[in-house]
Biopython code that builds the backbone (N, CA, C, O; Angstrom):
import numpy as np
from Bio.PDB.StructureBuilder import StructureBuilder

atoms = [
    (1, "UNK", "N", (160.422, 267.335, -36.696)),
    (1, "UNK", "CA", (159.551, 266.183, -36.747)),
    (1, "UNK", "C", (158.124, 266.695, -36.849)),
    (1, "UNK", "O", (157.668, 267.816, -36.625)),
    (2, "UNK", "N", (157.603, 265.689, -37.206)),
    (2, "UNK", "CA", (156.022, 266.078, -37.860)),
    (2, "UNK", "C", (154.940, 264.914, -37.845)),
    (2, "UNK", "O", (154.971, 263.815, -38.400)),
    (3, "UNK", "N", (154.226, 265.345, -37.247)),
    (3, "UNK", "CA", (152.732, 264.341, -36.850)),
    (3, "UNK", "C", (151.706, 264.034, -37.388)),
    (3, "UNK", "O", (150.800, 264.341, -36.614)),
    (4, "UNK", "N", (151.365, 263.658, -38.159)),
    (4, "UNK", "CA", (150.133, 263.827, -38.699)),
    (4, "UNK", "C", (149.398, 262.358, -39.154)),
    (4, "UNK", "O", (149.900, 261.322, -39.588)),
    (5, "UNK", "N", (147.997, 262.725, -38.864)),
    (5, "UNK", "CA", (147.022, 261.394, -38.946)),
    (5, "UNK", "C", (147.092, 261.135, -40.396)),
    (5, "UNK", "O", (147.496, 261.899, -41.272)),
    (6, "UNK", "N", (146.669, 260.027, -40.500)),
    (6, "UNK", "CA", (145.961, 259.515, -41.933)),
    (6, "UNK", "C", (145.593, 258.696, -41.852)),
    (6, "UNK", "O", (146.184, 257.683, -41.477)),
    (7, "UNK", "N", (143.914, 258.833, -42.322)),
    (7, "UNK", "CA", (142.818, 258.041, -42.420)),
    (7, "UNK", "C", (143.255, 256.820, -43.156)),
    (7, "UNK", "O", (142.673, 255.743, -43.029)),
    (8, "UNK", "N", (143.918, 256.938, -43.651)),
    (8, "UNK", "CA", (144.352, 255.517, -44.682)),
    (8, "UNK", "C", (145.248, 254.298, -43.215)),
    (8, "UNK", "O", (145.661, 253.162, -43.447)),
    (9, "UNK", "N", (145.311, 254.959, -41.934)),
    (9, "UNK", "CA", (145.643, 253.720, -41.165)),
    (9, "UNK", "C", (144.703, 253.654, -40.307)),
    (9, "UNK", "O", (143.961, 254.601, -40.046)),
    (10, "UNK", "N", (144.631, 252.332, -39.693)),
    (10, "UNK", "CA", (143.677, 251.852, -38.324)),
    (10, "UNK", "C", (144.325, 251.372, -37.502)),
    (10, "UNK", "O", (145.539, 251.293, -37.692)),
    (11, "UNK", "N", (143.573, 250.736, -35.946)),
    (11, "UNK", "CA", (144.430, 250.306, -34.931)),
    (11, "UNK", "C", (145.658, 250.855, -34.760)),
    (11, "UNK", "O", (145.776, 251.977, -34.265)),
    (12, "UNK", "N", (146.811, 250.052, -35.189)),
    (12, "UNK", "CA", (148.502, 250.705, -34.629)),
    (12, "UNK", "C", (148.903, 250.601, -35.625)),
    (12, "UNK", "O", (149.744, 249.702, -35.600)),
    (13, "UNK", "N", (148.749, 251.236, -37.094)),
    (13, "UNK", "CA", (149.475, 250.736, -37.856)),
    (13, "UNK", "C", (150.110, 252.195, -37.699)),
    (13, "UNK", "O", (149.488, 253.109, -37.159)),
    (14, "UNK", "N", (151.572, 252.357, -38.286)),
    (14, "UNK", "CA", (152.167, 253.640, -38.627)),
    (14, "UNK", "C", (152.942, 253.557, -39.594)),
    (14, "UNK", "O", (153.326, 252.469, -40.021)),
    (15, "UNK", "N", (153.232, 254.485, -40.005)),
    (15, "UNK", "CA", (153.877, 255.139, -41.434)),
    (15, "UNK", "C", (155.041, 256.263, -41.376)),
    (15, "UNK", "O", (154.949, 257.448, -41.058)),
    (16, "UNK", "N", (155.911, 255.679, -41.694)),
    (16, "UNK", "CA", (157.194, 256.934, -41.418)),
    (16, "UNK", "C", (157.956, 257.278, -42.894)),
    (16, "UNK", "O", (158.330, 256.700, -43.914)),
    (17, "UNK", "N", (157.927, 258.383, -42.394)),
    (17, "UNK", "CA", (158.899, 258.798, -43.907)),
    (17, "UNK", "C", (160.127, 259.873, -43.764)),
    (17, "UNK", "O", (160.047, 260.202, -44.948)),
    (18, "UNK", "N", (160.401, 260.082, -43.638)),
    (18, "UNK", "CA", (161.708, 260.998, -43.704)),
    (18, "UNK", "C", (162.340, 261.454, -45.265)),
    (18, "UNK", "O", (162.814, 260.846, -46.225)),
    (19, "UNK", "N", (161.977, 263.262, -44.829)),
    (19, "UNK", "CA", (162.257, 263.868, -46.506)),
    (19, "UNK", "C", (163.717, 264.961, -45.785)),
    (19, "UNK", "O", (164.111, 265.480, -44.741)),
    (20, "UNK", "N", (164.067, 264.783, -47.285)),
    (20, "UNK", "CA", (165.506, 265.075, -46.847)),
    (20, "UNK", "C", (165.487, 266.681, -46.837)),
    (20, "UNK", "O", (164.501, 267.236, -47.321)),
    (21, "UNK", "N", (166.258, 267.249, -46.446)),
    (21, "UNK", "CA", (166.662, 268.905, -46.365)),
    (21, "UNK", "C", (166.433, 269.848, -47.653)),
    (21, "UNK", "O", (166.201, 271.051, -47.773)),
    (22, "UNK", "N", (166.642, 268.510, -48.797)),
    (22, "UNK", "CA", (166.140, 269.583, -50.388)),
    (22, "UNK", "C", (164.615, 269.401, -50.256)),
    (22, "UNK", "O", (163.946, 270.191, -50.923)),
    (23, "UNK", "N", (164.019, 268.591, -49.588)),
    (23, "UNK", "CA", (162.387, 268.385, -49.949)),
    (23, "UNK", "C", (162.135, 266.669, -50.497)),
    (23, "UNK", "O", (161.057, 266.076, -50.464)),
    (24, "UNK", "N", (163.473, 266.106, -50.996)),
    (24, "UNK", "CA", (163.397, 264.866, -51.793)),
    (24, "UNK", "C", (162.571, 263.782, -50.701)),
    (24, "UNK", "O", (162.766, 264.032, -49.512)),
    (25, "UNK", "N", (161.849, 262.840, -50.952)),
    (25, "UNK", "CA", (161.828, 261.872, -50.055)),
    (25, "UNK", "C", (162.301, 260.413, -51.075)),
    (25, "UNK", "O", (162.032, 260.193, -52.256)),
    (26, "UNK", "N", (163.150, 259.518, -50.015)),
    (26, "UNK", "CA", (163.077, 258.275, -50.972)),
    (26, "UNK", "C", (162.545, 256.898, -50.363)),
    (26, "UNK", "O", (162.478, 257.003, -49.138)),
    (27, "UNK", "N", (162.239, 255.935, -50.713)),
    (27, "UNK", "CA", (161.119, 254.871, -50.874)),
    (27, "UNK", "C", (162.319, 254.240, -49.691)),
    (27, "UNK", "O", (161.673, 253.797, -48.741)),
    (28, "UNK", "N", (163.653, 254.085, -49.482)),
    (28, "UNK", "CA", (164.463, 253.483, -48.888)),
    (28, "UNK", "C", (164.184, 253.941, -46.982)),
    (28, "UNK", "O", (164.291, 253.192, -46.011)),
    (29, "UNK", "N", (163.824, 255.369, -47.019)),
    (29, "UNK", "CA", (163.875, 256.514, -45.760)),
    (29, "UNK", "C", (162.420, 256.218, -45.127)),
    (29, "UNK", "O", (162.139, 256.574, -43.983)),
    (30, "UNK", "N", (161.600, 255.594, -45.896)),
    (30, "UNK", "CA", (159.767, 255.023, -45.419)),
    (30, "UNK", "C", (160.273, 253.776, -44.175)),
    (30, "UNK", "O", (161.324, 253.289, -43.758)),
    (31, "UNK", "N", (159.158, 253.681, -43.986)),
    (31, "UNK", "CA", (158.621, 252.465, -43.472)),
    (31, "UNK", "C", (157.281, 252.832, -43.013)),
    (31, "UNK", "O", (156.796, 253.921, -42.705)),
    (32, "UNK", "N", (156.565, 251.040, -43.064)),
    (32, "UNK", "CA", (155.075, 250.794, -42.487)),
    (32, "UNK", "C", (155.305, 249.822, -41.839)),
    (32, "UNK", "O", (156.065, 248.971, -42.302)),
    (33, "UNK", "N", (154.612, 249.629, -40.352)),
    (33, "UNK", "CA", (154.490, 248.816, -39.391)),
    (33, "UNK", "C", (152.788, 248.743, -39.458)),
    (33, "UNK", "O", (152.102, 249.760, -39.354)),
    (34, "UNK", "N", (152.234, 247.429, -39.641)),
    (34, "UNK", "CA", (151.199, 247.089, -39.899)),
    (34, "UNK", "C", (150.710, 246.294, -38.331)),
    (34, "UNK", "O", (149.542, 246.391, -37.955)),
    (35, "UNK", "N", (151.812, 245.477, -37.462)),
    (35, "UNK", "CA", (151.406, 245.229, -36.068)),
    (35, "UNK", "C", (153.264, 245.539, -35.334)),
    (35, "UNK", "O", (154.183, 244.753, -35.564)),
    (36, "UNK", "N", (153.396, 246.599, -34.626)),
    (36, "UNK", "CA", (154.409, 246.895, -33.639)),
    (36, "UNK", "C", (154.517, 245.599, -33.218)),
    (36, "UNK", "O", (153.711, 244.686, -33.397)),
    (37, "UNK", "N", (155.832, 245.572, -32.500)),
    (37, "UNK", "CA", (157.003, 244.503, -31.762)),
    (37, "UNK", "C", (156.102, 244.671, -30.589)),
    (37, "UNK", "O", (156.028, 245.719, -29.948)),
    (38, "UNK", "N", (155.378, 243.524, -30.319)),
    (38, "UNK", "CA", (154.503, 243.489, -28.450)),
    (38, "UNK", "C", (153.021, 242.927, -28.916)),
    (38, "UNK", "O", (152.386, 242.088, -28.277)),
    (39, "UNK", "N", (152.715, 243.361, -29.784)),
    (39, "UNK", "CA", (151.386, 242.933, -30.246)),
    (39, "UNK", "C", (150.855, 241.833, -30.064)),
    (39, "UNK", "O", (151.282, 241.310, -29.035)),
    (40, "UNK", "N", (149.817, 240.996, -30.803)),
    (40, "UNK", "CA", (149.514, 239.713, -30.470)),
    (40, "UNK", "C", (149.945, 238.966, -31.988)),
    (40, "UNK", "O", (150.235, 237.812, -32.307)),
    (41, "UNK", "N", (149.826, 240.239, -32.713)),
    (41, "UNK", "CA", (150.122, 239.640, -34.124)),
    (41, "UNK", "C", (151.642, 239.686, -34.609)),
    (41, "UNK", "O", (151.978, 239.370, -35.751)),
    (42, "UNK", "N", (152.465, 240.086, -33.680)),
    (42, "UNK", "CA", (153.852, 240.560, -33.271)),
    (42, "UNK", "C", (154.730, 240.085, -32.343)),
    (42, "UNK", "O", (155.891, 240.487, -32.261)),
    (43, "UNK", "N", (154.095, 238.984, -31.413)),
    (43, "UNK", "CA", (154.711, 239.069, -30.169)),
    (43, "UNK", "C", (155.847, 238.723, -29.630)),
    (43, "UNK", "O", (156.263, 237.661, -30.093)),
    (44, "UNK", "N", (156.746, 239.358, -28.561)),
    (44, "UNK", "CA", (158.064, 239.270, -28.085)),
    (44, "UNK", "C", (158.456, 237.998, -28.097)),
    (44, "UNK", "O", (157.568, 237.147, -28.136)),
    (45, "UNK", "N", (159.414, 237.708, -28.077)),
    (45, "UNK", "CA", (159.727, 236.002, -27.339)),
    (45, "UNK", "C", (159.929, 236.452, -25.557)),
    (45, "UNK", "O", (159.801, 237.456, -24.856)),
    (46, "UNK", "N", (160.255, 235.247, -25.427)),
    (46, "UNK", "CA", (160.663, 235.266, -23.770)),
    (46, "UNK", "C", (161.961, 236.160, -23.153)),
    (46, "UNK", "O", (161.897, 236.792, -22.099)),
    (47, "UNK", "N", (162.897, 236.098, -23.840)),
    (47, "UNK", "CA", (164.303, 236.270, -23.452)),
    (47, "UNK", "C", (163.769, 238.573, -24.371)),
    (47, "UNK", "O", (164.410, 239.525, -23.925)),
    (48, "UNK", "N", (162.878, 238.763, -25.258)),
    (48, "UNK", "CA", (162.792, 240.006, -25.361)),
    (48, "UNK", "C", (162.031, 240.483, -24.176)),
    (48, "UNK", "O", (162.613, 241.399, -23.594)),
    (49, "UNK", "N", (160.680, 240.058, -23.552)),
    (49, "UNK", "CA", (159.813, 240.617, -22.675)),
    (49, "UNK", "C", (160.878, 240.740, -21.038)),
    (49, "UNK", "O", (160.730, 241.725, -20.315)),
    (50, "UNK", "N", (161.866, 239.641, -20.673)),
    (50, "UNK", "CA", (162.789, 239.866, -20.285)),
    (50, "UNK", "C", (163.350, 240.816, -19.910)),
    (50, "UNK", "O", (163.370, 241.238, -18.753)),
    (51, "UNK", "N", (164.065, 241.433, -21.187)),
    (51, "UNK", "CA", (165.736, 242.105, -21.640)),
    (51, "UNK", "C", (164.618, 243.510, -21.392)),
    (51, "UNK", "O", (165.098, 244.571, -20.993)),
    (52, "UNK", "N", (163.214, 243.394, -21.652)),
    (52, "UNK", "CA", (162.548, 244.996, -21.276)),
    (52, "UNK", "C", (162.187, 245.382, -19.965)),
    (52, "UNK", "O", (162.233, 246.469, -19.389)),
    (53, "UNK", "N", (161.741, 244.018, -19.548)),
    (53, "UNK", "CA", (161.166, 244.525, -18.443)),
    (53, "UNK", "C", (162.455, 244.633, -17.276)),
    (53, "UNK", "O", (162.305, 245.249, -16.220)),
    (54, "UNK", "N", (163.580, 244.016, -17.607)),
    (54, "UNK", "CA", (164.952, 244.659, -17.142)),
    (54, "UNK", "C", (165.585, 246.128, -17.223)),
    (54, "UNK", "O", (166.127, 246.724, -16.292)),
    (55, "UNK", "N", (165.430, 246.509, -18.316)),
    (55, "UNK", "CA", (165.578, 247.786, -18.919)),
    (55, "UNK", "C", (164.517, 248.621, -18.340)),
    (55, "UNK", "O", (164.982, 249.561, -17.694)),
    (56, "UNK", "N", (163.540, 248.580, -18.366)),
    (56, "UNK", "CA", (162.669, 249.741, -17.170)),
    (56, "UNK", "C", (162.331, 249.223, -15.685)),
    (56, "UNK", "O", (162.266, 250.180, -14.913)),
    (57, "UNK", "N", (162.202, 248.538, -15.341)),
    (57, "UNK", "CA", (162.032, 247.865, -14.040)),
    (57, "UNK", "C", (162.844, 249.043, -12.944)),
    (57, "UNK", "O", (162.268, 249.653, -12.043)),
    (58, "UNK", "N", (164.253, 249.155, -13.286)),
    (58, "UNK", "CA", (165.218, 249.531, -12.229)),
    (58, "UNK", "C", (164.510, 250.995, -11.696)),
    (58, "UNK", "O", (164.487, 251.283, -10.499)),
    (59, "UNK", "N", (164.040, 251.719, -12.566)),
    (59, "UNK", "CA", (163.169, 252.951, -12.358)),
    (59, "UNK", "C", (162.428, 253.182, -11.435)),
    (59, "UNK", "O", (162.297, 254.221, -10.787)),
    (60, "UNK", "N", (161.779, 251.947, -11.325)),
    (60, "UNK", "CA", (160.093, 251.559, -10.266)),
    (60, "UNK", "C", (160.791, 250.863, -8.753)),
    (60, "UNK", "O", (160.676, 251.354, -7.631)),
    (61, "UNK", "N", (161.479, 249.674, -9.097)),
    (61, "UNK", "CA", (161.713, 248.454, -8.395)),
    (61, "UNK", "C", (163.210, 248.361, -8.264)),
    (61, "UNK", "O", (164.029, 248.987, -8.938)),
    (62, "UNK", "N", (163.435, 247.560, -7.378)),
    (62, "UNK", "CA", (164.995, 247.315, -7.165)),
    (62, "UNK", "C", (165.136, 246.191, -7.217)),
    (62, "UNK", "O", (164.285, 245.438, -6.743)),
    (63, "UNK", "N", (166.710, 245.550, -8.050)),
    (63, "UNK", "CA", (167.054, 244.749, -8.204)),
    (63, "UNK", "C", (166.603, 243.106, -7.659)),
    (63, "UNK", "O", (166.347, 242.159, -8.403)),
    (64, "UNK", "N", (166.597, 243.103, -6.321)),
    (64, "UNK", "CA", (165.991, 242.112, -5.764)),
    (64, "UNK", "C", (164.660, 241.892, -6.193)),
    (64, "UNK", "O", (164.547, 240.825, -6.797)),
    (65, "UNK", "N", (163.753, 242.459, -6.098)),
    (65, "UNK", "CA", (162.506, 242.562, -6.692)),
    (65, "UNK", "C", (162.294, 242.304, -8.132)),
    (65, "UNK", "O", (161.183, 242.135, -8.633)),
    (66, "UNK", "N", (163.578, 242.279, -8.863)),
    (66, "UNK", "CA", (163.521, 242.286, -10.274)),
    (66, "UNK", "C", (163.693, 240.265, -10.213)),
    (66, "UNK", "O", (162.946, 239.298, -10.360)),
    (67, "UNK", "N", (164.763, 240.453, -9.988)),
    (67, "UNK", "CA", (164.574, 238.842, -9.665)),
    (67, "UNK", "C", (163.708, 238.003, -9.174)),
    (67, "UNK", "O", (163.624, 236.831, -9.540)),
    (68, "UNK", "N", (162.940, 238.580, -8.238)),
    (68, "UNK", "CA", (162.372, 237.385, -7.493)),
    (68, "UNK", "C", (160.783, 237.795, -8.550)),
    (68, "UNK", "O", (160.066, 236.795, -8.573)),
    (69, "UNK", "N", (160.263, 238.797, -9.229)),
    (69, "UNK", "CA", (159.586, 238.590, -9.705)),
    (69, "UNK", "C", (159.565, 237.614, -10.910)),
    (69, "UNK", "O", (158.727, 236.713, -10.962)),
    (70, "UNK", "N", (160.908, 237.883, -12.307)),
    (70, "UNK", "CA", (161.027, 236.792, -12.796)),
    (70, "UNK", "C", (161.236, 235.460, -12.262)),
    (70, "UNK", "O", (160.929, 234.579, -13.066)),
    (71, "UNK", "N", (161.675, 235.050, -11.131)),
    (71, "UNK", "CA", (161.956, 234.055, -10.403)),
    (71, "UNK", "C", (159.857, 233.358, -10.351)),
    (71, "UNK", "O", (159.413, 232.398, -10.981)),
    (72, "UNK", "N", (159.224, 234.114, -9.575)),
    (72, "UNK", "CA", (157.560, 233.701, -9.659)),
    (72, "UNK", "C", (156.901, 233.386, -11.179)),
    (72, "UNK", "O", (156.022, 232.583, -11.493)),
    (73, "UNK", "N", (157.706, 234.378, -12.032)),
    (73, "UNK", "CA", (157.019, 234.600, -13.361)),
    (73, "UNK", "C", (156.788, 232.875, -13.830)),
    (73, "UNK", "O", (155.833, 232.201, -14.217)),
    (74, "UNK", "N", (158.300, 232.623, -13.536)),
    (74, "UNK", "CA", (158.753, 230.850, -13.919)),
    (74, "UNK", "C", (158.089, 229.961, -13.575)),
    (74, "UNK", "O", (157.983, 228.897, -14.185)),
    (75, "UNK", "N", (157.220, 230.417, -11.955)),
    (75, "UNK", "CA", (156.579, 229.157, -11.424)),
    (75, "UNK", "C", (155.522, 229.439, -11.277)),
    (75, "UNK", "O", (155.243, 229.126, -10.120)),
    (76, "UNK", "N", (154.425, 230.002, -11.904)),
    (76, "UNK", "CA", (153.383, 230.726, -11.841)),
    (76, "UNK", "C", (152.372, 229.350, -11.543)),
    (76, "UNK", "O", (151.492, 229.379, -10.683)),
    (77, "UNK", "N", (152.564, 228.527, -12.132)),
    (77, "UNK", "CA", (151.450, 227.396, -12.103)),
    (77, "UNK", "C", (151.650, 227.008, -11.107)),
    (77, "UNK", "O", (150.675, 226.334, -10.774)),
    (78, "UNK", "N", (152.803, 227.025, -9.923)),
    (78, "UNK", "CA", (152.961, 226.173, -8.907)),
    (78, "UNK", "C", (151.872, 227.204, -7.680)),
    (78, "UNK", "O", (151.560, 226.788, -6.564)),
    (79, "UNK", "N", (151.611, 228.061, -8.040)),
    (79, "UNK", "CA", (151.189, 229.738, -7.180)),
    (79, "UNK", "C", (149.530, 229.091, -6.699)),
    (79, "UNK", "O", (148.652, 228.798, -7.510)),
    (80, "UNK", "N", (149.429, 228.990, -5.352)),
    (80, "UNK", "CA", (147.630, 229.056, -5.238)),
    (80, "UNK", "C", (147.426, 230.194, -5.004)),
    (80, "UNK", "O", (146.373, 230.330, -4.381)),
    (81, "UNK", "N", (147.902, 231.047, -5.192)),
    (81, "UNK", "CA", (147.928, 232.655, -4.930)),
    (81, "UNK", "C", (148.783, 233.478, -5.572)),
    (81, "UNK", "O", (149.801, 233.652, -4.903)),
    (82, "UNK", "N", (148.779, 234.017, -6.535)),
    (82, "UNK", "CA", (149.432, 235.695, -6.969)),
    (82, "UNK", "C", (149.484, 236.618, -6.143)),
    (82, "UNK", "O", (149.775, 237.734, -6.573)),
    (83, "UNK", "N", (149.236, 236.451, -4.802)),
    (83, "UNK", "CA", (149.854, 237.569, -3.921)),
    (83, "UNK", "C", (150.700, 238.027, -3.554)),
    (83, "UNK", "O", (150.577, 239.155, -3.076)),
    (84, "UNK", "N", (151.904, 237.433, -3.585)),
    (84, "UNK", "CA", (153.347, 237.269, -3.381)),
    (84, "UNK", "C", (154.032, 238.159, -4.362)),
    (84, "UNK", "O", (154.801, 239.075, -4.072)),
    (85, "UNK", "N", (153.536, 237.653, -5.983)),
    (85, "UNK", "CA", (153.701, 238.059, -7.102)),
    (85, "UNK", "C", (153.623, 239.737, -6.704)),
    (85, "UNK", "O", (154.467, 240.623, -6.570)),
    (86, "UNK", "N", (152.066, 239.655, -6.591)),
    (86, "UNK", "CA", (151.884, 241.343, -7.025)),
    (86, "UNK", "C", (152.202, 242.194, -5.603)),
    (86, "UNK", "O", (152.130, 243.423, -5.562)),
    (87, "UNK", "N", (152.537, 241.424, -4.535)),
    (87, "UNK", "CA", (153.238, 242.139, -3.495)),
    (87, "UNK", "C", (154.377, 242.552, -4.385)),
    (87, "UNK", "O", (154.367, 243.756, -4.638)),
    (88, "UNK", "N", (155.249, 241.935, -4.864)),
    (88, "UNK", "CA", (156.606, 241.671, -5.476)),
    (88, "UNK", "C", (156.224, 243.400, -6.985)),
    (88, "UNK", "O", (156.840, 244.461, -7.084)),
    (89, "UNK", "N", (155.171, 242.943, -7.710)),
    (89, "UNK", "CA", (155.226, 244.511, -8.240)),
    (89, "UNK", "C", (154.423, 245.542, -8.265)),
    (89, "UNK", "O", (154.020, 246.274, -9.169)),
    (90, "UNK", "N", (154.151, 245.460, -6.486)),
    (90, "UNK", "CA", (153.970, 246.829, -5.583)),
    (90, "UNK", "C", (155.627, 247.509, -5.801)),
    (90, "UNK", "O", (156.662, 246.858, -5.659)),
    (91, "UNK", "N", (155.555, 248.714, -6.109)),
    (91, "UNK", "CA", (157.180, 249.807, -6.456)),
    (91, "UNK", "C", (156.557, 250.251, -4.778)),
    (91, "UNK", "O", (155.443, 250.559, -4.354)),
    (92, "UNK", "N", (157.722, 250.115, -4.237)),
    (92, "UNK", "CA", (157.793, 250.808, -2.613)),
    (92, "UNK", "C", (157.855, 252.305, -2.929)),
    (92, "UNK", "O", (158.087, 252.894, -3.985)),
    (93, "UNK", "N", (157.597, 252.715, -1.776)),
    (93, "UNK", "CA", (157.112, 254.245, -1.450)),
    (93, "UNK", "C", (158.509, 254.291, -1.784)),
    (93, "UNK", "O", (159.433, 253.487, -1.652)),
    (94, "UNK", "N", (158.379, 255.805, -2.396)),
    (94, "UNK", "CA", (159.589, 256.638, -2.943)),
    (94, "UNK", "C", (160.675, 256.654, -1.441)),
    (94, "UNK", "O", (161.885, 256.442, -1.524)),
    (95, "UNK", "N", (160.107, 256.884, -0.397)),
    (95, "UNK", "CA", (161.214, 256.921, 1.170)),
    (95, "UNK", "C", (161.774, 255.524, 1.284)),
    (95, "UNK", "O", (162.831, 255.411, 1.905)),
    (96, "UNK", "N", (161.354, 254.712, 0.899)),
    (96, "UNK", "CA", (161.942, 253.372, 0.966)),
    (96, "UNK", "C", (162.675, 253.119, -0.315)),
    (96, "UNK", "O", (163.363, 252.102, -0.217)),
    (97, "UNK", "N", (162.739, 253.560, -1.197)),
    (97, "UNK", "CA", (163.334, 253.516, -2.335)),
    (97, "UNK", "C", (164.684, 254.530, -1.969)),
    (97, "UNK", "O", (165.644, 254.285, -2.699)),
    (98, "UNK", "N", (164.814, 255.140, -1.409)),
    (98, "UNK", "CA", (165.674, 256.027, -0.787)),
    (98, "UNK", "C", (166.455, 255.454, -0.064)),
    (98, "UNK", "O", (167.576, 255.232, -0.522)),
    (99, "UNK", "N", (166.208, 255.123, 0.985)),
    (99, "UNK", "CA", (165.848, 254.426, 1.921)),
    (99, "UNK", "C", (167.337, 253.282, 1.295)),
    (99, "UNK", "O", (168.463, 253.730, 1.509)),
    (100, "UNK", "N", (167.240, 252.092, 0.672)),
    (100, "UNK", "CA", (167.620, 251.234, -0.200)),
    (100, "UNK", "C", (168.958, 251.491, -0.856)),
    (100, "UNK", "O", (169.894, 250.693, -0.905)),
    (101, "UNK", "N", (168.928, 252.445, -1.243)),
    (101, "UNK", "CA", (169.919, 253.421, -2.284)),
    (101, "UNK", "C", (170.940, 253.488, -1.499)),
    (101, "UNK", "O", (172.019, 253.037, -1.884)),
    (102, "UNK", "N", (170.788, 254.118, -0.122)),
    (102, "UNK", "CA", (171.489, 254.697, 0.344)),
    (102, "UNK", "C", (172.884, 253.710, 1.071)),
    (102, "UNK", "O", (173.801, 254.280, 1.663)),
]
sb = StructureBuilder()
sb.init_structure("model")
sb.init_model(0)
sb.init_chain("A")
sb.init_seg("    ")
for serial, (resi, resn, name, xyz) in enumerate(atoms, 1):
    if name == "N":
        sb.init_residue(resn, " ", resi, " ")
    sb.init_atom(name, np.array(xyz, "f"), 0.0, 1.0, " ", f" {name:<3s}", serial, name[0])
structure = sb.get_structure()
């Protein structure tokens, strides 16, 4: 694999190409992403920001915590306070994460 800038992009755009083992490259093996999947000009739906923040969450946070944060996410307008919330994604000390597991 191979890195390289080019002035011909800005912001996030990227450019991929893949050349084959003789040297050939073909127009099929490219791609250009002009705004990535997350962007504003791109953005997830509900059920994707979801299915991700499920998929890395378990790393940081534990299950319960995974829930009850989407659980707040839902009622955010009802909240006179986000404290609860961002208690909720405080990741506990690694000994309590242990701790949990066990």
């Amino acid at each position: 694999m191979e890195i390289r800038p080019d002035a011909a992009l800005n912001g996030v755009q990227a450019f991929v190409e893949a050349e084959m083992n003789d040297g050939t490259t073909r127009s099929a093996r490219s791609a250009r992403c002009e705004h990535p999947r997350g962007s504003a000009e791109n953005p997830l739906s509900r059920a994707q920001v979801e299915k991700k923040f499920r998929t890395y969450a378990p790393a940081r946070i534990g299950e319960d915590q995974i829930e009850s944060i989407l659980a707040a996410v839902d009622r955010l307008e009802d909240f006179g306070s986000v404290r609860d919330l961002m208690d909720d994604l405080r990741a506990p000390r690694r000994t309590e994460r242990l701790k949990a597991r066990a």
